[in-house]
Every structure is written in C-alpha cells, then in structure tokens.
Phi, psi and omega in degrees: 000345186254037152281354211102008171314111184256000193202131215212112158250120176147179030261189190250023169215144176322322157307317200285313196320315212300289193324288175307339193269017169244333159314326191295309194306297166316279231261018194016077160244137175275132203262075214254093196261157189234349194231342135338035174302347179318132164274359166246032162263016159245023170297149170307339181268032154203088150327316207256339175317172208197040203292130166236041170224202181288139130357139112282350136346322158263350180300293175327350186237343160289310197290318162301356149269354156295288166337280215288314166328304181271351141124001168316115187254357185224144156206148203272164240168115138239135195196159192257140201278110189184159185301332173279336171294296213314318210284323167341293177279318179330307206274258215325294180291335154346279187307352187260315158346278180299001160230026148085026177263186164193185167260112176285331208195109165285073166294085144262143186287054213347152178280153174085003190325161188264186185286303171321253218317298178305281229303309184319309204285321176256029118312312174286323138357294166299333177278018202231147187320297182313130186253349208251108189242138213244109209244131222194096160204227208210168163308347192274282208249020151345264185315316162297335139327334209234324152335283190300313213301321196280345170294318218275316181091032162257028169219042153244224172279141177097018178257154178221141161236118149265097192253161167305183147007295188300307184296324131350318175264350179287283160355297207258357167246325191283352226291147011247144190299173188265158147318302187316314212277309176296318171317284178319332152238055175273116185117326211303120118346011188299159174256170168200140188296145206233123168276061169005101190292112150190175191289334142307326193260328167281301184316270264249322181290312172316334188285325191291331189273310172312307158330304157274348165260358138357123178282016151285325198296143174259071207051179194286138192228129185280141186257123173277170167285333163306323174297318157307289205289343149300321180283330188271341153312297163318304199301328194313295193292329183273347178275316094040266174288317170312322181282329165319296198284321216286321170288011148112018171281124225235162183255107189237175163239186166200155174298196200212098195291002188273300194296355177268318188314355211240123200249159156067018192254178215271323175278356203029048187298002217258340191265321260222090185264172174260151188261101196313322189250024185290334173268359179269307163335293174307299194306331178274345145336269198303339156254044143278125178242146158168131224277140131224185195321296189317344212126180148280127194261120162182158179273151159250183182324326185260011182098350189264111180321143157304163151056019197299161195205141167222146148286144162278134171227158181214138204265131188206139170052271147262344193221210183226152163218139172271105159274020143179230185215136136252183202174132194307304203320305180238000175057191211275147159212225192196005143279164181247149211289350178284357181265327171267013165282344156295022180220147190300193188288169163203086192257001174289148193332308183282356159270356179265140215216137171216169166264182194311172194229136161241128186276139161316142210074009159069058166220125178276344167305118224295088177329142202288319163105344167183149216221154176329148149274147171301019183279334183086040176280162146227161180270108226293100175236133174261145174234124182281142185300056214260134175296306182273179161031027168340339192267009183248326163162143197219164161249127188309120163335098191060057213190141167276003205267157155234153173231163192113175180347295181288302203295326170305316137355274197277290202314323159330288185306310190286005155269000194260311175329157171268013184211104185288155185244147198244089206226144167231152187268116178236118190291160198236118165125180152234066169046012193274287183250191187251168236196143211278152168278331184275325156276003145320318215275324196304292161020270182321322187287336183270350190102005206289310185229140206265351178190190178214135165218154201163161162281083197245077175290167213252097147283183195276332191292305168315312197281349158321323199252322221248168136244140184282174175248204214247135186297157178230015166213146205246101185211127187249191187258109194240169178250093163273151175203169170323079171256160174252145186263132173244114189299149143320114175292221177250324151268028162319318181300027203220348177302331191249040149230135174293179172286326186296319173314303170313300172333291200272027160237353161280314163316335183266331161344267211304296157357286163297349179270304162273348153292323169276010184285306221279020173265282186274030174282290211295328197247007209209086174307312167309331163265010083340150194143162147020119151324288169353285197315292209316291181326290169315303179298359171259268198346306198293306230263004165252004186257338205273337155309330173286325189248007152086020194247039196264145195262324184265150182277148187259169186227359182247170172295308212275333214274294203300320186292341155275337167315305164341280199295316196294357167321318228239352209230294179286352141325285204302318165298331191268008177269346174261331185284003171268321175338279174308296166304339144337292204274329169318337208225349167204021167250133193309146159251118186269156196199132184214148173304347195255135194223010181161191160271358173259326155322308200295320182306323174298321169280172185261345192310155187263160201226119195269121204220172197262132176302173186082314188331173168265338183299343183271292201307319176298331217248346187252315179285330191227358176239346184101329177318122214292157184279345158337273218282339164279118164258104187298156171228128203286276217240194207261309151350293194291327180317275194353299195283348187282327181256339167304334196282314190091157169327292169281030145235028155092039143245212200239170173252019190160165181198103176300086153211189166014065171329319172296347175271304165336270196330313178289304157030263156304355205260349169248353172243112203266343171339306195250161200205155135275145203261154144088195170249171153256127218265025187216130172225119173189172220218127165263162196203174162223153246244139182211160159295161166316140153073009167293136196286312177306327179305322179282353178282312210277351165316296183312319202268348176299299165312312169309288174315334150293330158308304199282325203110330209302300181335282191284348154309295178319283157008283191274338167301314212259344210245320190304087188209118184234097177232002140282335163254080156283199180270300189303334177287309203293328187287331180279332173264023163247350183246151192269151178202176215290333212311291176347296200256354207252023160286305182283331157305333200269314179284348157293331174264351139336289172298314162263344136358290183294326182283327181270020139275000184247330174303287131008258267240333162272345178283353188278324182309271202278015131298320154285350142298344213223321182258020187318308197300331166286016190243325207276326182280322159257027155289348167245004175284179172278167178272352161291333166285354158306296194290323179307306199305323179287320185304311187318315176276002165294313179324299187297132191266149197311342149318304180297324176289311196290308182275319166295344182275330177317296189282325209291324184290336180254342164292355177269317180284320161334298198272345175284328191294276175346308189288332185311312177304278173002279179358283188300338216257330209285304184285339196241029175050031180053032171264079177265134183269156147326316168288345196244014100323330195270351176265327182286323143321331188278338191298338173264339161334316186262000000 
C-alpha cells in the first residue's frame, strides 16, 4: 500500500476481505474479489469492497427454493464458524424465513476443525428432528464433514445434503476424485455458479488445459468456476481503467491526516497515501458492460452482477449430473437460465421445475426430510379432561389411557403413518368442569405439551399460536331451544297454496274453459246449445280439467293446443300440491318462539352456552351479546333442565353449541330441535407448534380414514344414537287422524246437504204439480199413507212421472171435449147432420 496502489484484487476469503476492506476504505482504493462472498461485504460500511462474483445471498436463495420445492419446512445449518459461514447462514434463514421455513438446528464448527471436532457435531446433529442438512464451509476441510458424516451412517436413506460451492469447486479442481472420495458424498446436492456455454468460454477451457498439461505444466489442474470470474476480474479492472484515463483523469495521492499524527511506529505507516481519483476508479468499475468468459459482465444498481445463476447438481457414481438451474430471475427450472430472460418472470408453483434427484441411499423417493428426534424423549399430548359429552373423550377410570371419539381418531390415524411416534397422554384439567381448550392450545406455545388431541375446535384465534391437521370433524355453532308439536288443522288441504295462488289458479280454470269454449263453438256440437247449457259447459269442463275427467271433445288445432299446454300446467299443480300437503300432513311440525341467532340478539333473554366452550368469547366478540346474559352449563342434564324452566323460572330461552355436542344432544331428547341455520363453520383437528412436519402426515392419514370408510365407522360407533327416533315414535308421527281431514269432510257434507236439499224442494214441486190426485187421495188417508204415496213418487223416475201427467192431461181434455158434445146434440133436438158428426169426431181427435 506505500508503492502507490490504486487497485487490490483479492483476498480469496471473506475474512480476511472484512479486514482489508476498512484499509480499502481509508485509503479509497477499490477492493476487488472474485472469492469473497459474504453477503454482508456489500453493506454501505465498505463502499470501495468490489465483488466480481455471484452475492451469497443468492446462493442462499437457491438453496431455499430447493427446500421449499421438496416441501421441507425445518432445516439444519453446519457451517464453519467465521464471518463467511455465520453471515452466510444469516442470509439462508432470512430466505427461508420468507417461505415459511426455518433453521432448526444451528452446528458450527471452528474453522479448520479436526476429525474429533466434526465428529461432536454431527452427532448432535444426528440426534436432532431435521433430516435436511445444509453444509456452508470452505475446500479445506469441506470434503471432511461428509467423510466423517458417511462413518457416522448419515449418508444414508432418509438424509438430505445441500452442500454450497464449495464442494463443486472441491470437485471441479481435483477432478477426478478417488472412490473413496467419491463414496462419501453420493446423493449430495451441490451448488455451482453458473457460466453460459460459449465460444469464450471452450477457447479458455482449451487454453487452460494445454497450459497445465504442458510441458511447462505440473500437471493437470483442474478450473473451478472461481477461477473463471478471477481471469474476468483483470479484464473487469483493465477495461476500468481504460475508461478512467480515457475521461482525462489522472492518478494522484495524498497523505492520510489520521495516519501522519502517528510518529515512531515500527510500520511506517507514514509511507501509506490516499488514492485521490479512487471514487472515480470505483464508479468506472461499477459501469463496465462487457462479454467475457463468465458471461455479460455488469453491474446493477445495488452492487451486485446482474442475472446471478446457478446449477444444481447431484453427485451420482462416479461423476455429477446436473438436475437443473436456478436464477434470480426465474427460480428453478431444467433450462438454462439465458433462454428465459426473453419471458417474462414465471416464478409460479408449476413452473419450478428439477429433475429426478438420486438421494443417499441409492433412492429417487423423495426423503421425508425428518424424523422423531433419538434422544428418547416422547410426546408429551393433553388431553383435555372433559365432564361432559364423555363419548367424544374421557378418561378410563384409575387408569392413564382415554377413550372416545377423538382418541379413536387420532389412535387410526398415527397408524397409518410410515413411522412409529412415541407419545404419552397427559390429562389436561381437574375433572370438576370441562376445561378451556384455548389454554390447551396455549400450553403448546410454552413447552408445557408437544401436541393436543381432543374436541380442539380449529378457530382463528387458536391457529395463531398453534398449526391444526386436517378437520376430522365438521362442527359449527348452532341454536337449540324449547319446541312444540302443531298438529295440522282442519284447513290444512288449503295450505299448500297462498290465496293469490288459489285465486290466480281458479281465474285460469275459467280462463281456459273460455277460451276453448270460444275456439269450438262454432265447430264442436258440444258446446253448443242453450245460454244456460254454454255456461254450465265452460264451468264443468274447466274444473273437470284438474282431475283430468271432461267428457267433451275438441275439434280444433287451437282448441287441442291450448288444451295441451293447460294440461300439462295442470300436472304439474296437483303434483305439487300433492307434495306439499303430504309432507304437511306428515311430517311432524315443532314450532318454537326462537326462530335463530338473530331472535337472541334482539332479546333480552339469557342464553346458555357448554362451559369451556369457544361459544362465550365468540358470542361476545363477534355477535355483540352482553356477558350478562350467558349463562355456562357443565352437562348435559343441566342443559336439559335449563331450557325446560325457560327465562321466566330462572332458565335460558335457548342454548348455544356445537353441532357435533347438539346432534348427541338431541338424540336422546326430543323437546328441543334446532332453530335457525348454522352460523358457524369450523372444525376439530389436533393441535401441533408451528410448522411441525406430524401435523402434516396426520393431515395425509386423517384423509385416508376418510377416503377408506374408517372415518365414519368411528363415528357411528361412539355418536350413532338414536332413541328419540324409535319406530313407534316414527309410526306415530306417520299415522293421520280425523283433526286433519274433517274440514274437508265438512265442505263434502255441506255440499251435499245443499244438494239434496234443493233436490228435496224441486221434488216436492213437482209432486204437487204433477200428482194432485194422489195428494187428493191421500190427504183422507193416514199420513203413513201419505208418505208411501211420496216415497213412491220419489221412487218412480221423472220420466215416467212426466208421461202419466201427459195422459192424464189428455183424458181431461177427452172428457171436457165429450161433455161439449152432449151439450150440443141435447140443444138442437138430437138432430144432427153428418156433418155435425164429423166435426164432432175431429173435436174429439183433438
């Protein structure tokens, strides 16, 4: 630094860089690394720092969409403890952070570590849940981690290695590796920077090889990619400079007024100028474009190359194979990433995309990624202690075991699992009341129990603290109340239509009776006749349409085509009003003052909710209802008597919970129904800390029992009870009785009352029009003889009656005709001509 230095490329390790780079600082020289990756050497405190390789930050953002790719949510960190490991891993979690992953478990290593020292480490390592391991060290002792770790039996199945850089470049200068060498990290992950295939880039590799395989050369040495972006640094720096002097700037120094007050030392620090034009330098740096081996080389705004990119790789047999690419730009693909910077970005799920992976242990199936940790721990799960509803879970009597619903569940499920889990049940309460779930769920968050199993309904509140499975039961928040049975009345048959219905289907009767009158009068000898007749003939014949019984025939295209359709219209009404009046007449109807949760809101009444429940807070937080008016209830008993008293004897008008408690509820007590809809949709699930890899398999095995049937076998073993719907109940709210019909009996004996009462009054007419003699005769008779004489002419048909009055009527005229005659033959001296015979024949003819 006192020759006059304007420019420092190196060093080749992050440490050392953070050192040189406050010197750099001082003395504004720009500091230029090709091997430097610490992500935090590009912080505002080292300006003149100078990186001409990829961020690791972005390595770190590669390696975290891998992780996220395979679906893995915790992962392990061994990294060598020095500003390039520590800052290194800071940056991985950061990235993992933003996909909702994290670092479970933090190994670091001293640098340079012995065998002994790995050895510590990745023991504790092996004792640890995460199976997915993230390896951050350098070339020296790199390739030993994977050693010891394959001694260890930690490169076999169900291991995951993600190793960084380094081992690529371990790989790619040493190549080709021993077995041995190669054994130890077979399936391993690596990353590697990725250099664009070009004709610079072939040119450079030949050059390289012919250089070291040469006979100047001392043999073959294999090129890392560090080794590229190092030869593309000079040029970086010489182009750089070019631009420099060409704007007319020149190279001066000056002293350093901190560094001259400082007298006598040893260092001659006294020699050590500032580089005058050092920011002009830097600034012609950061704007170099240009093509080299690496690529197009430039910088962006934040200091960082453009476009950074990596390959994947996966170490197999003897050699590597590359299963894909990532790149900022575009996240992982199986492409090379210089074919999608024409397209837009496409960071969606279907497009990241790698190829098969052969994993430690010679398996392309995807490692689960974690496992019990081997410590001999077990899992610590509460259960809560519940008083009530016993059939969902109770605990066995002197006994550490629970039974029920929930326990059946969750026991189904964890068998299903590929793995066994090592758990113990520890009851949650003191067996007095039923016991909140919501500090259950808290529990978990402090260490006191490692899980919940349980009727744990899943709220918003809960999954905050906690993550849930997948539900395995379906239970909203419902209204029960007091209901009554209301019998059908007597004008049930008039119910399942309103009156505007009624109305506007007797006007289309008539409507339709007169329109086909006046389609087939002119052509339909049935319709025709009389005023009367017409009239009666619309009438019969549009009512006589509802039962499908009209006698008369149409005779026109228009007449049948409205016939059609009202036909087909008149199906359909008597097939609903048969419908209707059915379920009317024989499905019980319960009828209660509570018609929902919005009647409760509105009243004042006290409202009864299962102690423990999530139902107060909700009910207070989210429907508005004063904490007054709710009163908890312990059992199910206490409900019971609680809604029989009602408000005014110091009960509830209602009672809030569960549908899944409701349903066992109701199933023996028939009193009560639910009102209203239900105004809740939630679920029980059991309860894991954030981001546990067992919520999600028991999630998997929770679907499967629903898929296989096992789900509703349980079900119906603990829940299935129906002893309020016997048969004998069911047969009873199916059979009918006269309340129902005698309305309609009544307008039949009506109807026929009036007819045979007007029937009654024209036969008396016409018995006193028509019989006088017999009236004459038996009017000095008895009045049984009366009556016979009427019955007889009720009896006798009206024709027959019509034709004796016919003769009777012409032997009346005969004989009056006769006495005329008499008369005349009497006045005139019986002197008659012929002729006044022949008149007196046609007089009796007629």
């Amino acid at each position: 630094m006192a020759t006059h230095t304007v420019a420092i490329i190196g060093p080749q390790t992050s440490t050392t860089a953070h050192v040189i780079s406050h010197i750099a600082n001082e003395l504004q020289v720009p500091l230029l690394s090709f091997s430097a990756t610490d992500p935090t050497l590009s912080s505002l405190q080292f300006p003149f720092f100078i990186r001409t390789a990829f961020n690791d930050i972005f390595q770190m953002t590669a390696i975290a969409d891998i992780v996220s790719h395979f679906g893995w949510r915790e992962v392990i960190a061994v990294y060598g403890d020095d500003d390039h490991g520590r800052n290194g891993i800071g940056g991985l979690g950061d990235k993992l952070a933003e996909r909702r992953c994290k670092i479970s478990f933090k190994a670091p290593m001293p640098p340079e570590a012995t065998s002994e020292e790995i050895t510590d480490v990745l023991v504790q390592v092996a004792l640890a849940e995460s199976r997915v391991i993230v390896l951050h060290t350098s070339t020296a002792w790199g390739p030993k981690v994977l050693s010891v770790a394959k001694s260890l039996g930690m490169m076999q199945n169900g291991y995951v290695w993600i190793a960084t850089t380094f081992l690529t470049s371990f790989i790619d200068i040493d190549s080709p590796l021993s077995s041995e060498e190669m054994d130890n990290m077979q399936g391993v992950i690596a990353l590697r920077m990725y250099i664009p295939d070009s004709k610079l880039k072939r040119s450079f590799f030949s050059r390289w090889t012919n250089l070291t395989s040469g006979k100047e050369g001392n043999g073959p040495l294999g090129l890392s990619t560090y080794g590229i972006f190092a030869y593309d640094t000079v040029y970086v720096l010489a182009r750089a400079l070019d631009t420099f002097f060409k704007q007319g700037n020149r190279i001066t120094f000056s002293p350093d007024p901190k560094i001259s007050q400082i007298s006598g030392d040893s260092l001659h620090l006294d020699a050590v100028k500032i580089f005058n034009e050092g920011n002009q330098l830097r600034k012609s740096i950061h704007e170099v474009n240009m093509t080299g081996v690496t690529g197009p080389f430039r910088y962006t705004s934040d200091g960082n190359l453009a476009n950074p990119a990596y390959e994947i790789i996966n170490v197999i047999g003897t050699g590597t194979r590359r299963i894909g690419y990532w790149s900022n730009y575009s996240g992982l693909s199986i492409v090379p990433p210089e074919t999608l910077y024409s397209k837009p970005p496409n960071r969606s799920i279907e497009n990241q995309k790698l190829l098969t992976v052969f994993w430690p242990g010679e398996t392309t199936q995807r490692p689960r990624g974690w496992v019990f940790p081997n410590n001999g721990k077990m899992l610590k799960i509460g259960v809560p202690k519940r008083v009530s509803y016993r059939e969902f879970v109770s605990q066995v009597q002197s006994t550490d075991t629970f039974k029920g619903f929930c326990i059946d569940v969750f026991l189904s499920a964890v068998n299903l699992l590929p793995y066994a889990v090592p758990y113990k049940f520890i009851p949650y309460g003191d067996g007095q009341s039923n016991p909140s779930n919501t500090e259950l769920v808290r529990l978990i968050t402090t260490g006191v129990f490692d899980a919940a199993v349980g009727d744990i309904t899943i709220t918003t509140e809960r999954t905050r603290m906690v993550d849930f499975t997948q539900p395995y039961i379906e239970s909203g928040l419902v209204v029960v109340a007091s209901v009554k049975k209301t019998d059908s009345n007597a004008w049930a048959f008039l119910t399942p239509f309103t009156p505007m219905m009624w109305t506007v289907t007797a006007i289309f009767f008539l409507l339709v009776g007169a329109v086909v009158w006046i389609l087939e009068h002119r052509l339909n000898d049935d319709f025709r006749g009389p005023p009367k007749k017409q009239v009666a003939t619309i009438l019969w014949f549009s009512f006589s349409t509802m039962f499908f019984a009209h006698r008369e025939n149409t005779v026109s295209t228009l007449g049948r085509f409205v016939l059609l359709i009202w036909l087909f219209v008149v199906l359909i009404i008597n097939s609903s009003y048969t419908a209707s009046l059915t379920s009317i007449l024989t499905v019980q109807q319960l009828s209660s003052s509570i018609k929902g949760i919005e009647s409760l809101v509105n009243s004042k009444e006290p409202i009864g909710y299962m102690q423990g429940s999530f139902a107060r807070s909700y009910l207070i937080d989210e429907i508005g209802i004063h904490e007054s008016r709710l009163v908890p209830l312990k059992t199910p008993e206490e409900t019971m008597k609680a809604l029989e008293k009602g408000p005014q004897k110091g009960g509830v008008a209602a009672y809030i919970n569960e549908r899944a408690y409701i349903e066992l509820f109701l199933s023996s007590r028939c009193d009560f129904s639910i009102v209203g809809q239900e105004f809740t949709r939630n679920g029980w699930g059991y309860a894991f800390p954030p981001d546990s890899p067992l919520a999600v398999d028991l999630s998997t095995a929770i679907l499967e029992l629903a898929e296989n049937g096992d789900l509703q076998r349980i079900h119906d073993k603990w829940l299935l009870s129906s002893a309020c719907r016997s048969q004998g109940a069911k047969l009873e709210v199916d059979r009918l009785n006269l309340k129902s019909f005698w309305g309609l009996y009544l307008v039949c004996g009506l109807a026929c009352f009036l007819a045979l009462l007007i029937y009654l009054i024209q036969t008396m007419r016409q018995y006193k029009k028509h019989s006088p003699e017999e009236l004459e005769s038996s009017g000095h008779g008895s009045g049984s003889s009366r009556l016979r004489t009427f019955l007889s002419f009720v009896d006798e048909k009206e024709d027959a009656v019509k034709s004796r009055k016919r003769r009777q009527m012409e032997r009346m005229s005969y004989r009056s005709t006769s006495e005329v005659g008499s008369n005349i033959i009497s006045n005139k001296d019986l002197s008659l001509s012929s002729t006044s015979l022949n008149r007196i024949d046609s007089a009796n003819e007629v």
